[in-house]
ROBA-265533 format. One record per atom (N, C-alpha, C): x, y, z. Coordinates in steps of 0.001 Angstrom, whole numbers, padded with zeros to 6 digits, always signed. Each point is the difference from the previous one (the first is absolute). Layout:
<nodes>
XYZ ...
</nodes>
This chain:
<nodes>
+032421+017032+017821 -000650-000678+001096 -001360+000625+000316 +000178+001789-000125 -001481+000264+000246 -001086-000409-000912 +000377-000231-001061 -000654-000296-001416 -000780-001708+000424 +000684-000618+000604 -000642-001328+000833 -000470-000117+000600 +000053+000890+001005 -000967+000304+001210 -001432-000454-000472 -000705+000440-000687 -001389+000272+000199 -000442-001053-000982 +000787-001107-000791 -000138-001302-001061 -000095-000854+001585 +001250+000333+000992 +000123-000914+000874 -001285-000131+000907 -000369+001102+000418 -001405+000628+000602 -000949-000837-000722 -000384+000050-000861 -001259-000600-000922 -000031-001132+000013 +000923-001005+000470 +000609-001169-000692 -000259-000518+001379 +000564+000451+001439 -000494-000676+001354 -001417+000250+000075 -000595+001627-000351 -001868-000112+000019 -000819-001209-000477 +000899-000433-001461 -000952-000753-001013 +000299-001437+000981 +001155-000429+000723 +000291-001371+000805 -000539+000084+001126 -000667+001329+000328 -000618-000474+001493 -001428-000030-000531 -000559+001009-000914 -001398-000233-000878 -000391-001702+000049 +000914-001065-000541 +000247-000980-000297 -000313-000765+000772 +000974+000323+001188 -000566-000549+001459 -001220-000044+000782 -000400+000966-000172 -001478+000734+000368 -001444-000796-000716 +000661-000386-001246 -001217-000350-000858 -000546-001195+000498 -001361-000869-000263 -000201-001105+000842 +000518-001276-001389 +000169-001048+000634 +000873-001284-001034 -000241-000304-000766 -000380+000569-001268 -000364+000119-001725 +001170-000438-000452 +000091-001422-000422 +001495-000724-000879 -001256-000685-000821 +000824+000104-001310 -000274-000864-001137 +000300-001435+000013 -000949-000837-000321 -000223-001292+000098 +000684-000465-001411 -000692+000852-001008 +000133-000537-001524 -000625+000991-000623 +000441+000071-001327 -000299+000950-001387 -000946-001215-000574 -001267-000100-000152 -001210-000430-000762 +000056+000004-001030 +000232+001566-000744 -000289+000350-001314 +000515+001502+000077 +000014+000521-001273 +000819+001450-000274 -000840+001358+000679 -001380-000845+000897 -000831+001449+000956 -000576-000331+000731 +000624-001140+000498 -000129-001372+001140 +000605-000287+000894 +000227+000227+001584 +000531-000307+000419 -000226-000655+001274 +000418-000797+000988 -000410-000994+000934 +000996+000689+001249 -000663+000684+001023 +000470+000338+001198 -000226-000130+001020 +000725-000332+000973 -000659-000077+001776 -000520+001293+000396 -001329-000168+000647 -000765+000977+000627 -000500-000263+000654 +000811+000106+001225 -000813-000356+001570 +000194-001374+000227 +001211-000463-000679 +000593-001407+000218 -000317-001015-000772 -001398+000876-001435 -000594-000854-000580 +000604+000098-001661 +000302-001277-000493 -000273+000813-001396 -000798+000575-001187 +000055+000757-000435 -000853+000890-000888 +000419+000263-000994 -001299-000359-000971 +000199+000876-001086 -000196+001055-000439 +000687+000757-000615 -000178+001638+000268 +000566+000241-001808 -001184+001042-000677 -000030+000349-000998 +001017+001106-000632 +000908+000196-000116 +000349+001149-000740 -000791+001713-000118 -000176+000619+000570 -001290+000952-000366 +000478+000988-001117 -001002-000076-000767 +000313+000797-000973 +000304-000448-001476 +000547-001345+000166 +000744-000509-001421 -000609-001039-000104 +000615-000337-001721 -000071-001695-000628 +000551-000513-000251 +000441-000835+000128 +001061-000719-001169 -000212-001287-000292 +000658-000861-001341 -001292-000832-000775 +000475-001039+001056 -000916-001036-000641 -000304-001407+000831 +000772-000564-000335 +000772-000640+001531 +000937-001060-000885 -000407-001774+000148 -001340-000298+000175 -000161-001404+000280 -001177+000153-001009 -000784-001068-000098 -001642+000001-000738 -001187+000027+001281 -000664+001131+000225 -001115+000197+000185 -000884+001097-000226 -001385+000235+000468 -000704+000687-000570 +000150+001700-000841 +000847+000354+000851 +000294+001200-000327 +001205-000089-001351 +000946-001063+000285 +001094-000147-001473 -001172-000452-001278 -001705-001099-000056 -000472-000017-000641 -000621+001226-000620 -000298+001042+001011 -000605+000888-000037 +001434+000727-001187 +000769+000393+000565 +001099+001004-000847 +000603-000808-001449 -000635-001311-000526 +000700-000444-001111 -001215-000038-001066 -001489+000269+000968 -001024+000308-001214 +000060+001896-000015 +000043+000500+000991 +000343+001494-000253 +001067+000292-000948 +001228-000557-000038 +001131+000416-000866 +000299-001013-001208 -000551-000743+000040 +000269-000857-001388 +001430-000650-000183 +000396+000161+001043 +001657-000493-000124 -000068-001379+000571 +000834-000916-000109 +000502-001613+000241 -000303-000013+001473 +000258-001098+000496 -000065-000280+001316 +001026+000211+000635 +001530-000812-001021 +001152-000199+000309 +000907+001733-000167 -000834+000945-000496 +000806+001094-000383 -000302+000647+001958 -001594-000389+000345 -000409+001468+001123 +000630-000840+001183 +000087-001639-000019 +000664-000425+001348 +001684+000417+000048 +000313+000144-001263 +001742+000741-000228 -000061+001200+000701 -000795+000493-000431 -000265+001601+000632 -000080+000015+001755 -000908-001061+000498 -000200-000218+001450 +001003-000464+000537 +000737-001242-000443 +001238-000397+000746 +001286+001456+000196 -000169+000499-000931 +000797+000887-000668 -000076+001132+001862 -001481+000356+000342 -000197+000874+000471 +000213-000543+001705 -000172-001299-000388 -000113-000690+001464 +001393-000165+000304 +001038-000372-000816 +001833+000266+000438 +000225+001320+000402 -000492+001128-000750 +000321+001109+000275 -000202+000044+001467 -001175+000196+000284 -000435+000217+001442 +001076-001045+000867 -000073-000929-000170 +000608-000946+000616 +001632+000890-000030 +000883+000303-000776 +001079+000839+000311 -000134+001084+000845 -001170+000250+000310 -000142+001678+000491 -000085-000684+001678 -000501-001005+000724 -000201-000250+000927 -000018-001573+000369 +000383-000412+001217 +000229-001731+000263 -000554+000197+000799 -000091-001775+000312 -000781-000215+001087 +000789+000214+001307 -001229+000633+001086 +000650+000302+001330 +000504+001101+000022 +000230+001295-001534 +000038+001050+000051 -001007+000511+001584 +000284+001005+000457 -001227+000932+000033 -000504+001257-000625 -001217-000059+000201 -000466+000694-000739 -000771+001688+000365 -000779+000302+000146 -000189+001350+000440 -001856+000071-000578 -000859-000131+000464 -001400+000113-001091 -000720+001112+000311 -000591+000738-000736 -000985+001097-000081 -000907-000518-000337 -001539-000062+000544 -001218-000709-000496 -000823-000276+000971 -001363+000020+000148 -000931-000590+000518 +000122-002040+000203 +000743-000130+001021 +000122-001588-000431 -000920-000745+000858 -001220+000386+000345 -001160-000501+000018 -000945-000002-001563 +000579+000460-000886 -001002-000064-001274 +000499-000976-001105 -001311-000294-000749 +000924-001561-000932 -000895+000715-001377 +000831-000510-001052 -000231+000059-001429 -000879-001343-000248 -000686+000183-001277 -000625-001349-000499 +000619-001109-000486 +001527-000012+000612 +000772-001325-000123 -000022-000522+001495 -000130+000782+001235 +000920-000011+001494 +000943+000572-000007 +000488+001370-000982 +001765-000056+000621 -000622+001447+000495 +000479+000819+001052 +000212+001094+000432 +000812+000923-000538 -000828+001020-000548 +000633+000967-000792 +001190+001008+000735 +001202+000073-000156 +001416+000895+000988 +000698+000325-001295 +000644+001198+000833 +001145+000176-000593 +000864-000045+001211 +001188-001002-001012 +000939-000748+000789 +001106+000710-000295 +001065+000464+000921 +001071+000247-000135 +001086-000838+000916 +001297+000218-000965 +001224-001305+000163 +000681+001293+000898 +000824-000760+000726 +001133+000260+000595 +000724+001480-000413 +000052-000342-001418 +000857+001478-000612 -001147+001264+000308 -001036-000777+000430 -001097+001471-000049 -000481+000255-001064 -000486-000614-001127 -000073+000458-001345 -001427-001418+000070 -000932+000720-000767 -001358-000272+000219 -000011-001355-001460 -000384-001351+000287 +000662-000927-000552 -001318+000316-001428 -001385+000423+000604 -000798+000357-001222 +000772+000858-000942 +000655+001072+000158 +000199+000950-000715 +001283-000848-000656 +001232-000865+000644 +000757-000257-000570 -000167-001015-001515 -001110-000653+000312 -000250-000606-001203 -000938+000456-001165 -000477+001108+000406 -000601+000962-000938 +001131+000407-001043 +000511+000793+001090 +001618+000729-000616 +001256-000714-000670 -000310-001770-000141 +000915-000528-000181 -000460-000458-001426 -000997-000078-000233 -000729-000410-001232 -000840-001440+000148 -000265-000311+001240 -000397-001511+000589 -001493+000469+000018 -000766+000962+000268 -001154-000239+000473 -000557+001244-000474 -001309+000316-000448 -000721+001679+000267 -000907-000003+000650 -000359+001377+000324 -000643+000581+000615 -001496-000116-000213 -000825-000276+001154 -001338-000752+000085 -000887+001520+000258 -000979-000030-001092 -000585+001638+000527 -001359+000166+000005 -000383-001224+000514 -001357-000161+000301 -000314-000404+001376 +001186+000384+000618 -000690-000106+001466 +000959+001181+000483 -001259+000393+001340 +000626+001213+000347 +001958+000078+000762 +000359+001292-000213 +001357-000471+000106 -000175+001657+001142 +001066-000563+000516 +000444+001631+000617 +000878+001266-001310 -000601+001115+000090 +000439+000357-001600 +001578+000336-000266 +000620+000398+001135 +001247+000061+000191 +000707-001120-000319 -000332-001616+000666 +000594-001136-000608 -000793-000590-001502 -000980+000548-000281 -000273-000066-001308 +000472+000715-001411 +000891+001307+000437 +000499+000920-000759 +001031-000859-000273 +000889-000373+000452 +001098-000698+000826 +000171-000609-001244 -001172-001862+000322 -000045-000530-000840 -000168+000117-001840 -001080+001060+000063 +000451+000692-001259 +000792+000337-000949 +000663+000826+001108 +001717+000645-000898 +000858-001524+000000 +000220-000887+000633 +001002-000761-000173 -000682-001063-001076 -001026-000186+000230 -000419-000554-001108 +000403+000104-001400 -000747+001508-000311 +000281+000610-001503 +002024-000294+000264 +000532+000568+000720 +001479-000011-000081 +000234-001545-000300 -000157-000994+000480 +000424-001145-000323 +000015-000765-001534 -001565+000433-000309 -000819-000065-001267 +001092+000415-001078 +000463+001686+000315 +000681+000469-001006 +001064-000568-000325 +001452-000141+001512 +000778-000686-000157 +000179-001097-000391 -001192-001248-000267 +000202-000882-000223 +000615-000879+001079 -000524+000349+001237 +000400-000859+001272 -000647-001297+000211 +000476-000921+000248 -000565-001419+000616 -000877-000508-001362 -001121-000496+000499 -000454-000233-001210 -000359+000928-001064 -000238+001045+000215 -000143+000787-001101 +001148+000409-001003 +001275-000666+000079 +000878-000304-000851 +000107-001494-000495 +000215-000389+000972 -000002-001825-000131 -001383-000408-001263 -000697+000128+000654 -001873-000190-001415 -000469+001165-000072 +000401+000740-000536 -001023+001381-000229 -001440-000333-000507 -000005-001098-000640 -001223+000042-001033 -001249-000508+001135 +000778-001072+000386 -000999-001011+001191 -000650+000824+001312 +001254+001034+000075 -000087+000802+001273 -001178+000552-000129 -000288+000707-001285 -000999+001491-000576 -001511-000910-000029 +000546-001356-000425 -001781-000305-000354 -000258-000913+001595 +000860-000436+001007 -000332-000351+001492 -000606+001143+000658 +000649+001044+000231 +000034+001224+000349 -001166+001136-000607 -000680-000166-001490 -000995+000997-000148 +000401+001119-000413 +001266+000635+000126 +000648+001134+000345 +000627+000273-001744 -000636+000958-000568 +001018+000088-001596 +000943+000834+000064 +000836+000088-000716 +001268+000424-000219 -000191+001892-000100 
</nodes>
C-alpha cells in the first residue's frame, strides 16, 4: 500500500493539473503534425513543433516531397495516411489536451507551433517521433532538452524498425533525407 501512495499522489496532482488548465480539446487530427484545437473557444490550427510527417492529401508541400524524393505519389500519400491514423489512435476528438507554445505565433501555413500533450501526459510530438510516424524537424529552433529528446527516439525508432520505418524502410529514408 505504501508502494501506492505516491503513483496515487501523482495521479490526483496530474487530475487537478487538468482541471487548472484552460479548455484545449481536440476538434480533429488534420494530418500526422496537424492538429485542430479549441483556444479560447476558437478553433485552431496548431502545428506539431518539432516534427514531420509525410503528406497525406496533394498539395504544395506533397509536390514539393515527390520531386525531392523521386518516389510515386501513391507510395508518399501511403506514408501520410499511414501517419495521420497513427496520430488519430494516439488522441480523439474532445480529448483534452495540455499545450506548451507561444499561441499567439503562426507558421507559413497558419498553424501555431505547440507541443501538445494527451491526457496520459506524454508529449503527442515526441510520441510519433518515437513511434516511427514522424521525425524530427531541425531547422527551427527547438528547446535543446526537447530536442535531445526527439533525437534519441528518433534514431531508436529508425533502428527498431518502428512505424514506418519498418512498414517502408526504403520510402521512409528517401521522404525523410536521413541514411541508414
Amino acid at each position: 500500500m505504501t508502494r501506492l501512495l505516491p503513483a496515487l499522489c501523482a495521479a490526483l496532482l496530474t487530475l487537478s493539473a487538468w482541471s487548472a488548465e484552460p479548455d484545449h480539446r481536440l476538434v480533429r487530427v488534420e494530418d500526422g503534425d496537424t492538429i485542430v484545437v479549441t483556444v479560447d473557444g476558437e478553433p485552431r490550427r496548431l502545428q506539431l513543433q518539432g516534427i514531420d510527417a509525410p503528406e497525406d492529401v496533394d498539395n504544395p508541400k506533397l509536390q514539393r516531397d515527390l520531386e525531392r524524393t523521386g518516389l510515386a505519389p501513391d507510395t508518399l500519400l501511403a506514408l501520410g495516411r499511414a501517419a495521420t491514423r497513427h496520430l488519430q489512435g494516439l488522441v480523439a476528438p474532445d480529448d483534452p489536451l495540455r499545450l506548451e507554445g507561444n499561441l499567439q505565433r503562426r507558421d507559413r501555413y497558419g498553424r501555431t507551433p505547440v507541443v501538445a500533450y494527451g491526457r496520459n501526459g506524454l508529449s503527442l510530438n515526441e510520441q510519433m517521433v518515437a513511434d516511427g510516424y514522424a521525425v524530427m524537424i531541425g531547422r527551427y529552433p527547438l528547446d535543446p532538452a526537447f530536442k535531445e529528446r526527439l533525437t534519441a527516439e528518433q534514431e531508436r525508432a529508425r533502428s527498431h524498425g518502428r512505424g514506418l520505418w519498418g512498414e517502408r524502410p526504403e520510402a521512409m529514408r528517401a521522404w525523410s533525407g536521413l541514411q541508414p
